[in-house]
N, C-alpha and C positions, 0 to 999 in steps of 0.2 A: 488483457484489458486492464484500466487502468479504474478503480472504481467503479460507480457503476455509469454506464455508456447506452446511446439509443439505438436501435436496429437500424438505424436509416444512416447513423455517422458509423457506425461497424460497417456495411455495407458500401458507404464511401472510401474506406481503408483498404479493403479487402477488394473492394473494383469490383464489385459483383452486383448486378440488380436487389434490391430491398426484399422479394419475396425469395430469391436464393440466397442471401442471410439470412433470413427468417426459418427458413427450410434447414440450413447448416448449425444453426444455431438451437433450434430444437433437439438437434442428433445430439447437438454438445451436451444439450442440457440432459437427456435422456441417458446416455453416459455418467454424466455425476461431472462434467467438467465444469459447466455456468449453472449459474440459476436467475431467476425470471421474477421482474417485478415489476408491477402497474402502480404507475405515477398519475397524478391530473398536470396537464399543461394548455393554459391558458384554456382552462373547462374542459378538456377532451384527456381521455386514455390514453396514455403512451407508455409502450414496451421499454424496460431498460433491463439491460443483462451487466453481471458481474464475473468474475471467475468464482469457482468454488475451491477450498482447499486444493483437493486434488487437483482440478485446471491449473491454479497457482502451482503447483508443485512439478506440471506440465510444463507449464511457461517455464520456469525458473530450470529445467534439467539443465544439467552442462558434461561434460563430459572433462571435468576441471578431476585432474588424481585427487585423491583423498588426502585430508590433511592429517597431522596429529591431535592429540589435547592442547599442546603446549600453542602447536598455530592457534588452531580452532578459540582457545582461551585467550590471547593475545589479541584476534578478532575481536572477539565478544569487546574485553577493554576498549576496544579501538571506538565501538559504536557508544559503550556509554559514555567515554571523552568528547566525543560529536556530540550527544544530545545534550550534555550538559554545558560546549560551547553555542551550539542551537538557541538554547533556551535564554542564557546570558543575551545575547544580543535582542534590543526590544524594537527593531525595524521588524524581525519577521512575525508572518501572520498566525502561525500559528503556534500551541503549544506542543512540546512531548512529553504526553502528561506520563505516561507510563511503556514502560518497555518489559515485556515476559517474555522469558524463552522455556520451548517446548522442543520436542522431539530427542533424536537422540543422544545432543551432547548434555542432558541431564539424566542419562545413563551413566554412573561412575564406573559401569564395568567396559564399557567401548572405549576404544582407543583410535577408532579410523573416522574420518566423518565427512560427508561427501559433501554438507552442506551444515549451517547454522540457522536452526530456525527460530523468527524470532515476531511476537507479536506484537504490537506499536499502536497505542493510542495517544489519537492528534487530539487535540480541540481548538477552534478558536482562540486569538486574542481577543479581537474586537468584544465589545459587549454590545451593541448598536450596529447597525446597520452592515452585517459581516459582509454578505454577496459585494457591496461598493467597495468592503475595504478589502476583499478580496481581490476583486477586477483591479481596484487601485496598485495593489498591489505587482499582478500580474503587465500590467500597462507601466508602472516604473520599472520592470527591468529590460525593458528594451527586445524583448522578447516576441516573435511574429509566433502567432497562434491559428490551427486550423479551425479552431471553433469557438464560441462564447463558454462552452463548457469547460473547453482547455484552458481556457483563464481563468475561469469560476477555482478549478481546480489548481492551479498551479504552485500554488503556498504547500498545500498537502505532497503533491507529487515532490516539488523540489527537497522539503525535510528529509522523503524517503529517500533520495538520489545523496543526502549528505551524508545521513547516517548510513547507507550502502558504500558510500564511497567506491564505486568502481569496481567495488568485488564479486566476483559469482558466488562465493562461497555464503554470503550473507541474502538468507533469505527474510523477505521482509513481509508481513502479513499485516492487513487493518480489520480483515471481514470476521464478524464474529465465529470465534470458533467453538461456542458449545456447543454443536452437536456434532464436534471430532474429537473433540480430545476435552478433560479438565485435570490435567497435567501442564498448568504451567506455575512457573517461578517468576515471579516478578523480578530484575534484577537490575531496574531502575526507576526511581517516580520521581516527579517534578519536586525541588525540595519548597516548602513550607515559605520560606520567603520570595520564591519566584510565585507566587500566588496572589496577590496582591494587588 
């Protein structure tokens, strides 16, 4: 999943009736893969589910060989070059206010690394009316969407598709992670005059 998502449009993905997502998606959560959060929509409760670390870290396996430091490190470069030509251009919607990486390639004693883990906080441009300038957004690129949500979202999804760039080996995380780990290294923030 892609943020967080309704039982009912999980359900339309997967082709399966609404109460067997509900039903599969509890086992997810009981596992430690998603977790479960109650929204108001238009007055009424509504279920949305996210990946959890681990889920994320399900999604994301690959069966990609191991890289070295020197890949692995030249990665890393690659995504902070991205976010800081990301942030330069002021068409998009949102920011990359911060980049940490966690996991293993801030072990100095590992040499192998099957993945790059890396955590990513978006925010807004806009300051006003962000959902419009959001959709506005997602509606100028020409882009056909399965849901209002896929648009609401799409500023955030596309950042992560840039600074991924194509690679399996770059994992990319938004959901908060205190209560996995507080081992992480910041190892890029928005600089001071893109703030403005």
């Amino acid at each position: 999943m892609v943020d967080w998502t309704r039982t009912e449009y999980i359900a339309h993905v997967v082709k399966v009736d609404v109460t067997e997502a509900d039903r599969l998606l509890h086992q997810l959560e009981s596992d430690g893969y998603v977790m479960q959060q109650t929204r108001e929509y238009d007055g009424e409760p509504e279920v949305w589910w996210n990946t959890t670390l681990l889920g994320s870290g399900l999604a994301g396996a690959s069966f990609l060989k191991p890289i070295n430091r020197a890949k692995a490190e030249a990665l890393l470069a690659g995504v902070l070059e991205r976010a800081a030509s990301y942030n330069a251009d002021p068409d998009k919607p949102v920011w990359i206010e911060r980049i940490s990486l966690f996991g293993s390639l801030l072990d100095q004693t590992a040499t192998d690394f099957g993945d790059i883990d890396l955590h990513v906080v978006l925010e807004d441009r806009a300051e006003h009316d962000v959902a419009e300038a959001a959709l506005a957004y997602a509606r100028a690129s020409g882009k056909s969407f399965p849901s209002w949500i896929d648009k609401l979202f799409w500023g955030q999804i596309e950042a992560k598709q840039i600074l991924r760039n194509r690679s399996g080996y770059l994992s990319i995380h938004t959901e908060d992670l205190s209560d996995v780990t507080d081992q992480l290294t910041v190892v890029y923030e928005r600089e001071r005059a893109d703030r403005g």
